[in-house]
C-alpha positions in Angstrom: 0.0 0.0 0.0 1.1 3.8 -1.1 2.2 6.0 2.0 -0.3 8.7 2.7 0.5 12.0 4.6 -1.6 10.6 6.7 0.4 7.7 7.9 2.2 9.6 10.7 -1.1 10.9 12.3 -2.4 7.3 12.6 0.7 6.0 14.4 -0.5 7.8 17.9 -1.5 5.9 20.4 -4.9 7.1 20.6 -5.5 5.6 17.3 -7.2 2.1 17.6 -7.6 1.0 13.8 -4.7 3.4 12.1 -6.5 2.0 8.6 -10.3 3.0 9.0 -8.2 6.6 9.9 -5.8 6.8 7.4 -8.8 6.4 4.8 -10.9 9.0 6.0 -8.6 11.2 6.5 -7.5 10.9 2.8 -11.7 11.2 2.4 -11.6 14.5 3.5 -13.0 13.8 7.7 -11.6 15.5 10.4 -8.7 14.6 12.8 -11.4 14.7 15.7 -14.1 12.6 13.4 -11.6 10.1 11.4 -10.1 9.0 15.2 -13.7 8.7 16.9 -15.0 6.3 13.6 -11.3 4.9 14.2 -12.1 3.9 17.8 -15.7 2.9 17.0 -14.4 0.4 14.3 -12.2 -1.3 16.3 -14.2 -1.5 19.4 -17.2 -2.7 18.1 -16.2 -4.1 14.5 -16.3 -2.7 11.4 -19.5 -3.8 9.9 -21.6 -2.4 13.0 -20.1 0.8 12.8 -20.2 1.2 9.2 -24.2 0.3 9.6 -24.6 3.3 12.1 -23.9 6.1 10.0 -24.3 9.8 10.3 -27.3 12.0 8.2 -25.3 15.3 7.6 -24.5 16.5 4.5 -20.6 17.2 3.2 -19.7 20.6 4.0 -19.5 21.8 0.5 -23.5 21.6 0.7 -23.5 23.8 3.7 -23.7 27.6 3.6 -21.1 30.2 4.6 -23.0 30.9 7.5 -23.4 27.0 8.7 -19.6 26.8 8.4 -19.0 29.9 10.1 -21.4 28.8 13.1 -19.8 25.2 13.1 -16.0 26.8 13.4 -17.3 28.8 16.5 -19.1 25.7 18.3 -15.8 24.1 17.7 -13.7 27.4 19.4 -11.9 27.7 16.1 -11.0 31.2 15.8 -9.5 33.8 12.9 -12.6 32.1 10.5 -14.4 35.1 9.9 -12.6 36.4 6.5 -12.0 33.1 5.0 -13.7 32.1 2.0 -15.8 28.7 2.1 -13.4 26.6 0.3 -10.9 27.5 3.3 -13.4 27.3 5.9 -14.1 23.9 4.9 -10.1 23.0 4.9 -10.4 24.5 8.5 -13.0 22.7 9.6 -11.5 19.2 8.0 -8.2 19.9 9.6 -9.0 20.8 13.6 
């Protein structure tokens, strides 16, 4: 299998299945969302976490303003003169 830039962030400790994280990571998820699928995978299988799922759309369907709100509920800060493309990159990469 190719390296990702991604290989690195899977090796910490934290990380339960370094694969499920590695891939979506390279999908585009979150630090904070690709470790807590991660976990979930390994402690409860892959199959039954896969089956759960989440509703929410991909953030390129949200508005400026739904980013914007997101990046505060997360205590991201200097967000306010980015454009979406880069608030979406910000939010991704917390």
């Amino acid at each position: 299998m190719a390296k990702s830039r991604y290989d690195k962030e899977a090796e910490a400790p934290q990380i339960k299945d370094p694969e499920v994280y590695v891939a979506l990571r390279e999908d585009g998820a979150s630090k904070e969302k690709a470790a807590r699928i991660a976990n979930a995978s390994a402690r409860d299988g892959r199959s039954n976490v896969g089956e759960r799922g989440g509703g929410s759309e991909s953030y390129e369907e949200w508005t400026v303003d739904d980013l914007k709100r997101r990046a505060k509920e997360l205590d991201l800060s200097s967000y306010s003169d980015l454009t979406k493309a880069e608030l979406i990159e910000l939010l991704r990469e917390h």
